[in-house]
N, CA and C of each residue as an Amber inpcrd file, in Angstrom:
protein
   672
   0.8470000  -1.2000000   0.0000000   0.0000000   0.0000000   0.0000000
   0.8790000   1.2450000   0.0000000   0.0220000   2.6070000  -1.1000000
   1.2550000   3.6380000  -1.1080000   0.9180000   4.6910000  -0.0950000
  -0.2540000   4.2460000   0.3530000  -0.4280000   5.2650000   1.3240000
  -1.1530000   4.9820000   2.7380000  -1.4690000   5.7820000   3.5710000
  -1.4850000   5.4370000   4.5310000  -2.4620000   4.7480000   5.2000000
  -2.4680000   3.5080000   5.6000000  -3.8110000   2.4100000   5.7360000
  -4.4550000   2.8670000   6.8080000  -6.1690000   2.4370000   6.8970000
  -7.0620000   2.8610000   8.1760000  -6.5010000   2.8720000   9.6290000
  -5.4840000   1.9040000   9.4500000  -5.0580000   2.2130000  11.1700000
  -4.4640000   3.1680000  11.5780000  -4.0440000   3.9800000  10.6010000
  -3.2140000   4.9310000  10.9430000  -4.2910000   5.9730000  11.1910000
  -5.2420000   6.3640000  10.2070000  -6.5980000   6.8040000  10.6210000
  -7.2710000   6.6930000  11.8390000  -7.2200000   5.1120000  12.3550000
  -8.0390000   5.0230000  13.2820000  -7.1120000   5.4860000  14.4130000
  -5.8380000   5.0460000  14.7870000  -5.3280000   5.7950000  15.7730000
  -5.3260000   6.9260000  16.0080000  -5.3520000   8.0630000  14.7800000
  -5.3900000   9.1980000  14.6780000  -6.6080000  10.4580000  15.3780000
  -7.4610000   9.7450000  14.7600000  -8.9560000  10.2550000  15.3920000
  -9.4630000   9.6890000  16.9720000  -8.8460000   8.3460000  17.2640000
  -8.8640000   8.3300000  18.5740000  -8.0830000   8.5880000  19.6160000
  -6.7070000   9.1690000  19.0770000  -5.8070000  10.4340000  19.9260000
  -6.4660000  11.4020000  20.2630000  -7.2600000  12.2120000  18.9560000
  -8.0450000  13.1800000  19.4950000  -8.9920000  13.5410000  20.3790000
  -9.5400000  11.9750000  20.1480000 -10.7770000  12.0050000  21.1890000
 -10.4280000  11.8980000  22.5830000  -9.4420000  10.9920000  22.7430000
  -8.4630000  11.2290000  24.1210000  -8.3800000  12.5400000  24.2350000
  -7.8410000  13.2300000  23.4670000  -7.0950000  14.1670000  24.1660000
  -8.3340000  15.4190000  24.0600000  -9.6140000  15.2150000  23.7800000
 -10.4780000  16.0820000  23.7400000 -11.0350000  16.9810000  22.5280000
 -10.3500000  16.6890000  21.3700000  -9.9660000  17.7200000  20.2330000
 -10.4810000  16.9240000  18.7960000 -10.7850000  17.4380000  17.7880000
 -11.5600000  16.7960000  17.0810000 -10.5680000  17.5120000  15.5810000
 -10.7610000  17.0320000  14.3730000 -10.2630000  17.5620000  12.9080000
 -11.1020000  18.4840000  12.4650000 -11.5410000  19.6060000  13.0420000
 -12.7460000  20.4820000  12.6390000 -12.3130000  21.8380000  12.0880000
 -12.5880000  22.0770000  11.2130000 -11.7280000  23.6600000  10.2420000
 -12.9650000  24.6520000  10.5920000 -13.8830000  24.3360000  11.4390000
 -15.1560000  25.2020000  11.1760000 -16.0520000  25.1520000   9.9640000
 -16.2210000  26.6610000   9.6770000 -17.2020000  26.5560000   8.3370000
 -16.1520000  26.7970000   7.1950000 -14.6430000  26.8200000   8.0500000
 -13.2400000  27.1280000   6.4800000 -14.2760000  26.5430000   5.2940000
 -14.0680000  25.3160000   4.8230000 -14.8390000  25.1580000   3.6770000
 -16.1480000  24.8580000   3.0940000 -17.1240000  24.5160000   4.0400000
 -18.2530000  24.6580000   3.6150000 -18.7820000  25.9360000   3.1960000
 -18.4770000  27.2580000   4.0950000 -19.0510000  28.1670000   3.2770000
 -18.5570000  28.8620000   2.2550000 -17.6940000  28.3330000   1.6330000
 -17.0910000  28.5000000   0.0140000 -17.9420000  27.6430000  -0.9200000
 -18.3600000  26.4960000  -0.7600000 -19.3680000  25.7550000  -1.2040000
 -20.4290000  25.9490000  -1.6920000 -21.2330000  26.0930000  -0.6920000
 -23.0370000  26.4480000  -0.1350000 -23.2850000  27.3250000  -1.3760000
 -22.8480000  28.2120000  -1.2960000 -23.6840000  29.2130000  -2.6570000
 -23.8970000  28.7600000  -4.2740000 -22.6520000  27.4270000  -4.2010000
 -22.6820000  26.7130000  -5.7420000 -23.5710000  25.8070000  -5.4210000
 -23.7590000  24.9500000  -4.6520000 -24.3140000  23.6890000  -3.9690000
 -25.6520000  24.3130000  -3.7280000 -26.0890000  25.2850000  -3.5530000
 -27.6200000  25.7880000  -3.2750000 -28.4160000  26.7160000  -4.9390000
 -27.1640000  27.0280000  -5.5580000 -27.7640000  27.7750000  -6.9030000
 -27.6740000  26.5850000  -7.8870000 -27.0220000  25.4070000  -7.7870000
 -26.9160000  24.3780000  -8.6880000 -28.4410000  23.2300000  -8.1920000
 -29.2380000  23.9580000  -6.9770000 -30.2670000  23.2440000  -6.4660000
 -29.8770000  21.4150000  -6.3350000 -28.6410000  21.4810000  -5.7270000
 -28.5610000  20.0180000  -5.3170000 -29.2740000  19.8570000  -3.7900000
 -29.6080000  18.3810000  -3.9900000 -30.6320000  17.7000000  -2.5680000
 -29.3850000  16.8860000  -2.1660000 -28.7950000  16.1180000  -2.9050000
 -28.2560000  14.3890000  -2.3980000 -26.6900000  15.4480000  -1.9790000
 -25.8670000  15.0010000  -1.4330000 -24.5080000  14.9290000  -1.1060000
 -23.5480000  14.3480000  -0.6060000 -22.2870000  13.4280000  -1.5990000
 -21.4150000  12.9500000  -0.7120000 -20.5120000  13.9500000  -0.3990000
 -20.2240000  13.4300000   1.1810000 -18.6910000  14.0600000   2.0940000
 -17.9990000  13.1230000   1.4850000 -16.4950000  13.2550000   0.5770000
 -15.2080000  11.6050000   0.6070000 -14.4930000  12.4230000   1.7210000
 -14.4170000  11.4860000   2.2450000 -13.2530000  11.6540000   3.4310000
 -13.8090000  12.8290000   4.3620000 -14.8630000  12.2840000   4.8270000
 -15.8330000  13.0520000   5.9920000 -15.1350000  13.5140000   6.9770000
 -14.0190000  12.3980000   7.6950000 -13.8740000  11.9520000   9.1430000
 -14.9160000  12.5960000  10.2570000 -14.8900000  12.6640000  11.0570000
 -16.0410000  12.6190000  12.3720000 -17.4850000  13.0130000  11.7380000
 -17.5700000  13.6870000  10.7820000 -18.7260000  14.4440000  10.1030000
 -19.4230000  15.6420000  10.2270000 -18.1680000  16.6110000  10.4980000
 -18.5030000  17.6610000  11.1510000 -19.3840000  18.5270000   9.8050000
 -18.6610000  18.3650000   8.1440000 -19.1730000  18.8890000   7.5390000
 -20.3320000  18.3360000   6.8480000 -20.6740000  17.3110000   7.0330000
 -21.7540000  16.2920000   6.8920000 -22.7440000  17.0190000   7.5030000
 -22.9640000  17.1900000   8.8990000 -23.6430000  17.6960000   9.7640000
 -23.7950000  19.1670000   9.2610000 -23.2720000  19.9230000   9.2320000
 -23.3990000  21.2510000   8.2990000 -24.0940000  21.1590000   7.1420000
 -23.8450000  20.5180000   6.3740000 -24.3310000  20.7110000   5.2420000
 -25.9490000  20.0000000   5.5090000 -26.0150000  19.1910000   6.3390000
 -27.7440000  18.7140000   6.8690000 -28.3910000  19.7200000   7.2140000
 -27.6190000  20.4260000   8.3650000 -28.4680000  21.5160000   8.8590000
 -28.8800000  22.8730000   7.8990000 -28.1970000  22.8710000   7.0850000
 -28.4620000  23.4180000   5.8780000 -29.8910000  22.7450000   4.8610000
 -30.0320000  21.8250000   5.1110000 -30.9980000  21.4700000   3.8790000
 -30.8600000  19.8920000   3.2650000 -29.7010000  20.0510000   3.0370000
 -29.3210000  18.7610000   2.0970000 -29.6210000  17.1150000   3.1030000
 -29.6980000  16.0880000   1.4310000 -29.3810000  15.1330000   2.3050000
 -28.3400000  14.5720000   2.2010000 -27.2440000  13.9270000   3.1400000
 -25.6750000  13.8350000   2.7880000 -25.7020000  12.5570000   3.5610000
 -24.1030000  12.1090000   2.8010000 -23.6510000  10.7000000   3.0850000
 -22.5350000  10.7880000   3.5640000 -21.2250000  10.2440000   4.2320000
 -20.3600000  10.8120000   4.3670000 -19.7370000   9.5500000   4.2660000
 -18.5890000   9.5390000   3.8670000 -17.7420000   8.3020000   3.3940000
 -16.5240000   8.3040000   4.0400000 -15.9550000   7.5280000   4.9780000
 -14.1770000   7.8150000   5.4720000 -13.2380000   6.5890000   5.2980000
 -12.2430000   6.3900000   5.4490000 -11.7040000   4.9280000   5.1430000
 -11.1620000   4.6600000   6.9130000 -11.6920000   5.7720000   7.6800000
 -11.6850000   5.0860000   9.6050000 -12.5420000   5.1150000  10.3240000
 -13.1370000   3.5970000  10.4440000 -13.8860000   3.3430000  11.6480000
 -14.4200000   4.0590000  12.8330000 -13.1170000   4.4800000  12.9200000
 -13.3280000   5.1240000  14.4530000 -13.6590000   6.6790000  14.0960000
 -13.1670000   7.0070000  12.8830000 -13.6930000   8.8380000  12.0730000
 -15.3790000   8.5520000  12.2660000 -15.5650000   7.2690000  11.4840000
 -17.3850000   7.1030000  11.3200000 -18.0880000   6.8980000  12.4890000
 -17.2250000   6.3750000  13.4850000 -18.1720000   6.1990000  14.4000000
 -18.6090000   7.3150000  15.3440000 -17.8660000   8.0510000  15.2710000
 -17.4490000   9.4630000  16.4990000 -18.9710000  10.7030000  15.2580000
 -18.6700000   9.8780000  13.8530000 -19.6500000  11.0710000  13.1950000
 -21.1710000  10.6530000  13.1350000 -21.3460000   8.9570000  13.7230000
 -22.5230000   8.6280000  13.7810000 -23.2890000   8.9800000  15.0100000
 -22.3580000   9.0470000  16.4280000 -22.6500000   9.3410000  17.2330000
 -23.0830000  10.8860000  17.6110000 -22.1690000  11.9530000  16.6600000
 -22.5120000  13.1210000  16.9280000 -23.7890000  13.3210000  16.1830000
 -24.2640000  12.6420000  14.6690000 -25.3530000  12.6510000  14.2700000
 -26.5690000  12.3370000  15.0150000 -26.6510000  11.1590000  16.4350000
 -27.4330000  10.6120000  17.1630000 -27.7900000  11.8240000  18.0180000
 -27.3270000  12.5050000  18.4470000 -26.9110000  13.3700000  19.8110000
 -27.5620000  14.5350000  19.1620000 -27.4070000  14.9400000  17.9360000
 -27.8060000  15.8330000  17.4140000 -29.4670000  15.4030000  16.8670000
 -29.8890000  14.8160000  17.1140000 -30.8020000  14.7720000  15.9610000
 -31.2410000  14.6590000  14.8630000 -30.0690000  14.2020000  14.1270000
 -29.9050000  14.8270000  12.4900000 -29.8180000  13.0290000  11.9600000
 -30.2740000  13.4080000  10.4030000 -30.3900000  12.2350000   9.8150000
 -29.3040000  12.4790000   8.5310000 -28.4390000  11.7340000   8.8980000
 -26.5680000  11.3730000   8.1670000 -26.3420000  10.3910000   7.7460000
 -26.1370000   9.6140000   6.8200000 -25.9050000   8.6140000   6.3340000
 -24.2390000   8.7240000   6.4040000 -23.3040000   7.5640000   7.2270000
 -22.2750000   6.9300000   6.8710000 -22.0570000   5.9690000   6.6300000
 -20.3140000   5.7510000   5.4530000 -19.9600000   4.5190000   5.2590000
 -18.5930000   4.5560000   5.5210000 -17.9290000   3.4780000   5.7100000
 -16.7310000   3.4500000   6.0140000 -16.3490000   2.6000000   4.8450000
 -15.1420000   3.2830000   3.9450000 -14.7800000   2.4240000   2.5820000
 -13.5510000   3.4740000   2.3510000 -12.4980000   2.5200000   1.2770000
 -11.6790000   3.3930000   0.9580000 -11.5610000   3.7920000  -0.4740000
 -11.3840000   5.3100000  -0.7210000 -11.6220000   6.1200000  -1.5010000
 -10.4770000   5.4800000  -3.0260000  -9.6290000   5.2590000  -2.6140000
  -8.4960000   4.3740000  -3.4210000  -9.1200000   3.4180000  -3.9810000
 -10.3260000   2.6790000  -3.6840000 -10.7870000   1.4730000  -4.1640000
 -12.0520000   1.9480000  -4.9960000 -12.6630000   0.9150000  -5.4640000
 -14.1650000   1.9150000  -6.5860000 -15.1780000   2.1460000  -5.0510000
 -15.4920000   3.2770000  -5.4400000 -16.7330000   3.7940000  -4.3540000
 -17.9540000   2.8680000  -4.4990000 -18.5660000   2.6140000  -3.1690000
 -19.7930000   1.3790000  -3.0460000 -21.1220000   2.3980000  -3.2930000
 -20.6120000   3.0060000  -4.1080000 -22.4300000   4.0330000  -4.9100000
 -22.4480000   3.4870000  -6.2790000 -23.7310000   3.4270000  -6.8940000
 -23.9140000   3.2920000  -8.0330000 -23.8540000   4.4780000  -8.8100000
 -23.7280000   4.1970000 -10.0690000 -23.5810000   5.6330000 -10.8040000
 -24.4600000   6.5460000 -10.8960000 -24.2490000   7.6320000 -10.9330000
 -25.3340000   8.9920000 -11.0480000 -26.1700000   8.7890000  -9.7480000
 -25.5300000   8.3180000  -8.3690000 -26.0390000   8.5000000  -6.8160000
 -26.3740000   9.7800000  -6.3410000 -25.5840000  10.6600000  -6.6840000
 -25.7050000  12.3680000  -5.9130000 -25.6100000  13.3020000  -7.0600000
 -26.1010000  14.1760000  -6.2080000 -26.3490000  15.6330000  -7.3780000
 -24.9200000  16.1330000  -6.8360000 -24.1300000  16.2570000  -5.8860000
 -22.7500000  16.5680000  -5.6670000 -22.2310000  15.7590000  -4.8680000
 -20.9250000  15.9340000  -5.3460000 -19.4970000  15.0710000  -4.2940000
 -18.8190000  16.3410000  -4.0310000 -18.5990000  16.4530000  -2.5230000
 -17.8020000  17.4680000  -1.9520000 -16.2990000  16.4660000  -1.5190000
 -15.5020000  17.6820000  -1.3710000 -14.2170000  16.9550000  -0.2810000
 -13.2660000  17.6410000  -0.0900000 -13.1420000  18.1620000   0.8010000
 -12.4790000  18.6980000   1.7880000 -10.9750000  18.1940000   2.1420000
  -9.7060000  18.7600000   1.6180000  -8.4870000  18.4190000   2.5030000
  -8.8650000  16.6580000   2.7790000  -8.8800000  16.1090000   1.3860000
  -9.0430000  14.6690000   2.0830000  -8.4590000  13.6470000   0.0870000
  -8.7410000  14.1170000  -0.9280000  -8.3080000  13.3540000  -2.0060000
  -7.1140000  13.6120000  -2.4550000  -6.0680000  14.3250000  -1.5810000
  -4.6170000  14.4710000  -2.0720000  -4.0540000  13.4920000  -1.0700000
  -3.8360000  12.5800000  -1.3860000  -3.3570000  11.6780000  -0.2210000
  -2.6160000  10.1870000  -0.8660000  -3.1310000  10.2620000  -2.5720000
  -2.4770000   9.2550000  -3.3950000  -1.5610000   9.5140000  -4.2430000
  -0.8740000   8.3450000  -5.1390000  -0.3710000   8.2770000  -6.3170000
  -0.8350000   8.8830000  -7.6460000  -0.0640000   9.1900000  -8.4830000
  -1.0570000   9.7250000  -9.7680000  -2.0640000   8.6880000 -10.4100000
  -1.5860000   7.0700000 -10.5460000  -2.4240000   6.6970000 -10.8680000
  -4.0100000   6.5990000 -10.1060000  -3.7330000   6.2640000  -9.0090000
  -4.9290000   6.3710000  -8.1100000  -5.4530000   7.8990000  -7.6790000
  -5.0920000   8.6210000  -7.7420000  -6.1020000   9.8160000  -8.0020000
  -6.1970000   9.9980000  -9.2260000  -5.9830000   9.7550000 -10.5650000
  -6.8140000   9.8980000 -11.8100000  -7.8470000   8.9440000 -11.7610000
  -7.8720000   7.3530000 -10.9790000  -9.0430000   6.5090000 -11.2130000
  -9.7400000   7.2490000 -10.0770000  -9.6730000   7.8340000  -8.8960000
 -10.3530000   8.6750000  -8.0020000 -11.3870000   9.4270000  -8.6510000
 -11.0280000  10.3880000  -9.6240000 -11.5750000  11.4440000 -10.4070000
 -12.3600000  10.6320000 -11.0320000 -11.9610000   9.5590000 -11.6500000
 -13.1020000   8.7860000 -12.7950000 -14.1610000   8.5250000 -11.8460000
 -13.8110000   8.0030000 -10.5920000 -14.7200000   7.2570000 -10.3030000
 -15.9250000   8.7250000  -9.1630000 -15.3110000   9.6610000  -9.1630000
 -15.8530000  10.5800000  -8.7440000 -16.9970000  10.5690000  -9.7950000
 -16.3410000  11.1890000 -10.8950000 -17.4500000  11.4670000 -12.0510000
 -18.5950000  10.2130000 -12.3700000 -18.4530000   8.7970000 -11.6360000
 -19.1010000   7.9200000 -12.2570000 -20.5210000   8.0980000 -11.3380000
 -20.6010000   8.7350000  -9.9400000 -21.1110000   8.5520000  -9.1080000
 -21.7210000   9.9550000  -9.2120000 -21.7890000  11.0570000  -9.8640000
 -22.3240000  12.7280000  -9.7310000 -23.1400000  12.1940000 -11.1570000
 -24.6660000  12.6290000 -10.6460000 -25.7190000  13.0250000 -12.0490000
 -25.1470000  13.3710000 -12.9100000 -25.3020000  13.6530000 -14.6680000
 -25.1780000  14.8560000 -14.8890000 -25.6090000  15.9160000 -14.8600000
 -24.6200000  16.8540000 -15.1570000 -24.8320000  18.4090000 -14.7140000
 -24.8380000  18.3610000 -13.1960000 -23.9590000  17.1080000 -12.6030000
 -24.0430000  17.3870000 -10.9700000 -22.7870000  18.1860000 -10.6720000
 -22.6910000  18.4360000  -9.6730000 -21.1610000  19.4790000  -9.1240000
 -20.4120000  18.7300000  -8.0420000 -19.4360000  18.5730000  -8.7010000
 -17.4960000  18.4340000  -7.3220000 -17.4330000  19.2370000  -6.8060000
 -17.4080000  19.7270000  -5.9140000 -16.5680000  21.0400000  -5.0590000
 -15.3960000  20.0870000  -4.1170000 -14.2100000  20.7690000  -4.1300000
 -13.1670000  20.1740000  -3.5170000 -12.2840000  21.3810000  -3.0080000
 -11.1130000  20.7530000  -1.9530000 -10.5800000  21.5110000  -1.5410000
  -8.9630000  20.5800000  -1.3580000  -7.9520000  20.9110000  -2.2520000
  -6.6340000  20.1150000  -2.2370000  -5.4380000  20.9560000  -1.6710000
  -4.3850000  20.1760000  -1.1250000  -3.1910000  21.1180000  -0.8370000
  -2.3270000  20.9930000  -2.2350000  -1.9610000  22.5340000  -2.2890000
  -1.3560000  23.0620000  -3.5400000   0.2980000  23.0800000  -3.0350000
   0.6390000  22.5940000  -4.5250000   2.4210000  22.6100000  -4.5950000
   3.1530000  23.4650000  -3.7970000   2.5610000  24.6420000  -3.4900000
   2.9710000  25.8870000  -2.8670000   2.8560000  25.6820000  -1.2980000
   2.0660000  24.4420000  -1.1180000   1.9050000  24.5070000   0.7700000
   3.1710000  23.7130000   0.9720000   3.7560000  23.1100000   0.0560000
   4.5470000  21.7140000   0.3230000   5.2840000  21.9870000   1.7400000
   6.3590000  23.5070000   1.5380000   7.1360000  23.6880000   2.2870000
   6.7370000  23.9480000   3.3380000   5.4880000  24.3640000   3.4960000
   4.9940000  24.7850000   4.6240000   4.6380000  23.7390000   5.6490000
   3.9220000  22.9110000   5.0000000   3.4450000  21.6010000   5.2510000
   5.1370000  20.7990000   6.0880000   5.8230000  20.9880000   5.5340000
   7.2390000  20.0310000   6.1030000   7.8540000  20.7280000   7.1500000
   7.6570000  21.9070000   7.8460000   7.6980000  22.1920000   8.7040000
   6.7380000  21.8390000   9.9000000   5.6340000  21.3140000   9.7130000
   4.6950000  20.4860000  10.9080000   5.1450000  19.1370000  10.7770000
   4.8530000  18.2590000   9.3180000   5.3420000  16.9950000   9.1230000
   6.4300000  17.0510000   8.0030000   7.5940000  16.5860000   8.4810000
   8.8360000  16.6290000   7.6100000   8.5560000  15.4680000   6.7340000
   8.8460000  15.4600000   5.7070000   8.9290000  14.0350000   4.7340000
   9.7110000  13.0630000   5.0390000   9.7590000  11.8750000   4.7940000
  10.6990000  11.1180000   4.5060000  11.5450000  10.7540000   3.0150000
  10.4500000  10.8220000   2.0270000  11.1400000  10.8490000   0.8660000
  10.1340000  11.1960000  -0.0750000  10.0310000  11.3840000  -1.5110000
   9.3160000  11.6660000  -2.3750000   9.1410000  10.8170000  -3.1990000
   7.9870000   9.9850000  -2.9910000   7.6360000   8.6660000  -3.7660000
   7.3780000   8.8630000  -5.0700000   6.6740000   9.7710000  -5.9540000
   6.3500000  10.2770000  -6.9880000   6.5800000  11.7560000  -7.1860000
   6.7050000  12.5500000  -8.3650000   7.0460000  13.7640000  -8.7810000
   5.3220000  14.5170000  -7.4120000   6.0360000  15.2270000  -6.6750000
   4.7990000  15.8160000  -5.7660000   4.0550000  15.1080000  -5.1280000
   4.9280000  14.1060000  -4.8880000   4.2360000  13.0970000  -3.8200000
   4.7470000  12.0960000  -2.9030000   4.5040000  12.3970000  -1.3130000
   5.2540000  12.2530000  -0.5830000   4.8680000  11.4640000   0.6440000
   5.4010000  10.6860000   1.1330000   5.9060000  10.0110000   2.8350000
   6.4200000  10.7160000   3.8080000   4.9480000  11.1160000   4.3720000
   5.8100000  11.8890000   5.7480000   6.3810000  10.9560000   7.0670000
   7.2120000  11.6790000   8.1650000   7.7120000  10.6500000   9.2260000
   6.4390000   9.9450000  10.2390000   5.5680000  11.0490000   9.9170000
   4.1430000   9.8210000  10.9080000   3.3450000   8.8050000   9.7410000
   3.8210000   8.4480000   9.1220000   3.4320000   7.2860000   8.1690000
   2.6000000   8.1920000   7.1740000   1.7230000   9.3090000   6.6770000
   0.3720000   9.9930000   5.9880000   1.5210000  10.0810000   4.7630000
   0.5380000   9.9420000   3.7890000   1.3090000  10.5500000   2.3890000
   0.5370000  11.6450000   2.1370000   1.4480000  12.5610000   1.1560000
   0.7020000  13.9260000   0.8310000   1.1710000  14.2270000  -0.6230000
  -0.3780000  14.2240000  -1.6100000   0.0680000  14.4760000  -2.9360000
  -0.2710000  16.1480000  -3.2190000   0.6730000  16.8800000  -3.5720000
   0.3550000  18.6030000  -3.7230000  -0.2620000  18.3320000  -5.1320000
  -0.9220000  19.5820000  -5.0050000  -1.2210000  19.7630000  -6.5140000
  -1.1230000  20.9910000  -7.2030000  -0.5830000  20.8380000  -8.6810000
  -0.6960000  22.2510000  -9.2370000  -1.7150000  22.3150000  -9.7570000
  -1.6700000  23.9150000 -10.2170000  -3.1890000  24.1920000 -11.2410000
  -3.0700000  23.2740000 -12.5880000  -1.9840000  23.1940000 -13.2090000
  -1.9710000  22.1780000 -14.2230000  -2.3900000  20.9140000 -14.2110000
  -1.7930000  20.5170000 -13.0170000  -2.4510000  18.7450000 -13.2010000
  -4.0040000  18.7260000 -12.5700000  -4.3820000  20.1860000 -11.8230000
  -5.2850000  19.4740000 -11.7250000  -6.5190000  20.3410000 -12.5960000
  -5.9300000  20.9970000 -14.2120000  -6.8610000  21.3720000 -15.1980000
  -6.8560000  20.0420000 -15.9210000  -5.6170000  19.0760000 -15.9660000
  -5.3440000  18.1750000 -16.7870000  -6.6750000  16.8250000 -16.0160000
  -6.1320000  17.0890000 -14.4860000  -7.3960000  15.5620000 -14.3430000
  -8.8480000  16.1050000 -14.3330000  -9.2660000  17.2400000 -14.5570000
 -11.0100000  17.9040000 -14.7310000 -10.7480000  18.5330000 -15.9640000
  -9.9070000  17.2750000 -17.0420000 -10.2040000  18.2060000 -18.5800000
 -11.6490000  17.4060000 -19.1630000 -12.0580000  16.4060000 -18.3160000
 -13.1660000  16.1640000 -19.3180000 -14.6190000  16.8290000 -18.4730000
 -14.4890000  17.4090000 -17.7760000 -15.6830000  18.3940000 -16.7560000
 -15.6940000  19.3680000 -17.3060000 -16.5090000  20.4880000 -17.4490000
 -17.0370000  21.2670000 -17.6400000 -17.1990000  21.9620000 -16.8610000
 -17.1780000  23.9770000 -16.8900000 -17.7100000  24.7690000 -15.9840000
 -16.1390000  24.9160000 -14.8970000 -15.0380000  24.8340000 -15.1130000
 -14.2320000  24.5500000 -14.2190000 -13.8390000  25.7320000 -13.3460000
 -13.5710000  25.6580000 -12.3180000 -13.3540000  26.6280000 -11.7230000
 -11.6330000  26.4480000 -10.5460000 -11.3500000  26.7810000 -10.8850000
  -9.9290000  26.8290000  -9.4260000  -9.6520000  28.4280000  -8.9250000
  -9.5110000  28.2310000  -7.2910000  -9.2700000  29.4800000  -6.7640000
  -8.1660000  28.8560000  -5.3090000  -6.6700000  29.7560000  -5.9640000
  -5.5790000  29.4460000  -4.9250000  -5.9450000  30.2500000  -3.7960000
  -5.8260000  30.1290000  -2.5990000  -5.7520000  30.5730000  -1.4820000
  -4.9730000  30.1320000  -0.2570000  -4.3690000  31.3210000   0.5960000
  -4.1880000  31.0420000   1.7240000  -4.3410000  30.8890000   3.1930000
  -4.2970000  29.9270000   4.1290000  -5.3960000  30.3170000   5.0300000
  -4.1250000  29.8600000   6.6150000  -4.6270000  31.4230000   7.2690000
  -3.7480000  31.7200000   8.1770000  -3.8720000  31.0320000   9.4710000
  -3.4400000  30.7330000  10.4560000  -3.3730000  30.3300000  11.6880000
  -3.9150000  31.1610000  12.6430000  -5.1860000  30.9870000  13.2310000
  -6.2140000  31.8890000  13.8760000  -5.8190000  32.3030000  15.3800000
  -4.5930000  31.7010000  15.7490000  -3.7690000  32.3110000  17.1460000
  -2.7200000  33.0110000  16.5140000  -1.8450000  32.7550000  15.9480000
  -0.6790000  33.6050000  14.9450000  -0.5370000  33.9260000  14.1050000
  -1.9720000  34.0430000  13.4080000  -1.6980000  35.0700000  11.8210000
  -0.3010000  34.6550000  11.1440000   0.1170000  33.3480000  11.6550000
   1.1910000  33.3090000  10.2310000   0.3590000  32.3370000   9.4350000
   1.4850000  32.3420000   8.0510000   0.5260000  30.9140000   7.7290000
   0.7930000  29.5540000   7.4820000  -0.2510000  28.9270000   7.4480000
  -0.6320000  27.4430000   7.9290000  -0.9230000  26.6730000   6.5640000
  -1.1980000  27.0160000   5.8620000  -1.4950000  26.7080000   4.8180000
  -2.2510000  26.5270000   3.5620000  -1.4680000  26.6040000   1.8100000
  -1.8330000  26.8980000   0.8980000  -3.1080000  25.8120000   0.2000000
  -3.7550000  26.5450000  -0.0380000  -5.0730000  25.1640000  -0.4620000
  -5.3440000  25.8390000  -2.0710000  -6.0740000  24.3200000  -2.8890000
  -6.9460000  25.3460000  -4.2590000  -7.8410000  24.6190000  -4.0670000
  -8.8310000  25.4780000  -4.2850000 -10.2760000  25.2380000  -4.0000000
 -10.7140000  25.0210000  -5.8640000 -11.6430000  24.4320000  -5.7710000
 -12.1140000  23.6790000  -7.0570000 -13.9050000  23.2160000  -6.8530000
 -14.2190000  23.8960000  -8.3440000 -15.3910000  22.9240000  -8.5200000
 -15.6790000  22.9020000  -9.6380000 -16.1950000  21.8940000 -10.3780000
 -16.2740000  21.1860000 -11.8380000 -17.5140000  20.9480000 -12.0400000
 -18.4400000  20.8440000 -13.2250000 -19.2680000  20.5540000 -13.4280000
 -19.3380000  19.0540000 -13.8340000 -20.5870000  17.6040000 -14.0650000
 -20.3450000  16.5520000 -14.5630000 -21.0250000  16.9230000 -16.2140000
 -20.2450000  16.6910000 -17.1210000 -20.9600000  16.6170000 -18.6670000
 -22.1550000  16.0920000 -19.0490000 -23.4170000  16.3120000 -19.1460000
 -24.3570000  15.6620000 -19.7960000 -24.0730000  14.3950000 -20.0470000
């Protein structure tokens, strides 16, 4: 495996819960979303790579109905439970995104994802993308959110690499791989989408205004 298997996931999210603290960005990217996702009048929505389901839960309380997909157990279970507690009706699955997704085709009017599909090889994030597109209606909408070539360095100052397995793609020392992306490769893997959109941004550290890191935000249309 080239990247980093559920256990590493599952330990991960249940450190947090030990230690009280959860993977939550706030509304960072949902409310970049919402205004395409509400004028494109989508109902259905997958989260890939939900973990706990914080934006799952957002996007419910909003309107929609959403699914949320993670490849850790212990991410889904912490997001089924906050769904219980809350009231809210969330659909999770636990599956990995590397493998073909357990939806049939044309399942949702959008696939969102958040800081969660840069994490492979080139080949496996181009079958990612296919299999994204196999699962959005047409005329349904991607909205995504990836770390850009430009965070790399930034990024290796929290987790240093170990080596660079592929051109922009990397093994850090806590086992996670991290694939950057440029605007090129990723006009090249949404050249058969429509409506494309990319917007680089940076987003600062809310105790020290330095920054934390470079993201491109993306959303694609599916072709008729």
């Amino acid at each position: 495996m080239s990247y980093a298997p559920s256990a590493h996931w599952n330990e991960f999210f249940s450190k947090c819960r030990d230690a009280g603290t959860d993977l939550d960005w706030g509304t960072q990217w949902t409310k970049i979303h919402l205004p395409f996702l509400k004028s494109a009048n989508v109902k259905t929505v997958l989260d890939l790579g939900c973990g706990t389901g914080n934006d799952v839960l957002r996007l419910v309380q909003q309107g929609f109905t959403v699914s949320g997909m993670d490849f850790s157990e212990e991410a889904v279970r912490q997001g089924r439970e906050k769904s219980e507690k809350l009231g809210l009706n969330a659909q999770f699955v636990v599956a990995d995104m590397a493998k073909r997704l357990p939806f049939d085709s044309a399942t949702f009017d959008a696939v969102m994802s958040n800081v969660a599909i840069h994490m492979f090889s080139d080949r496996i994030t181009r079958e990612l993308f296919e299999e994204i597109r196999r699962i959005i209606r047409p005329n349904g909408l991607f909205v995504f959110h990836v770390n850009s070539t430009e965070d790399a360095l930034v990024r290796a100052e929290r987790h240093p690499p170990l080596r660079e397995i592929e051109p922009n793609y990397f093994l850090e020392r806590h086992g996670q791989t991290m694939h950057f992306f440029s605007q090129e490769y990723l006009l090249d893997l949404l050249s058969d989408w429509k409506d494309v959109e990319l917007k680089h941004y940076e987003i600062l550290d809310e105790q020290t205004s330095k920054l934390f890191k470079r993201v491109w935000w993306g959303k694609a249309i599916q072709p008729d």
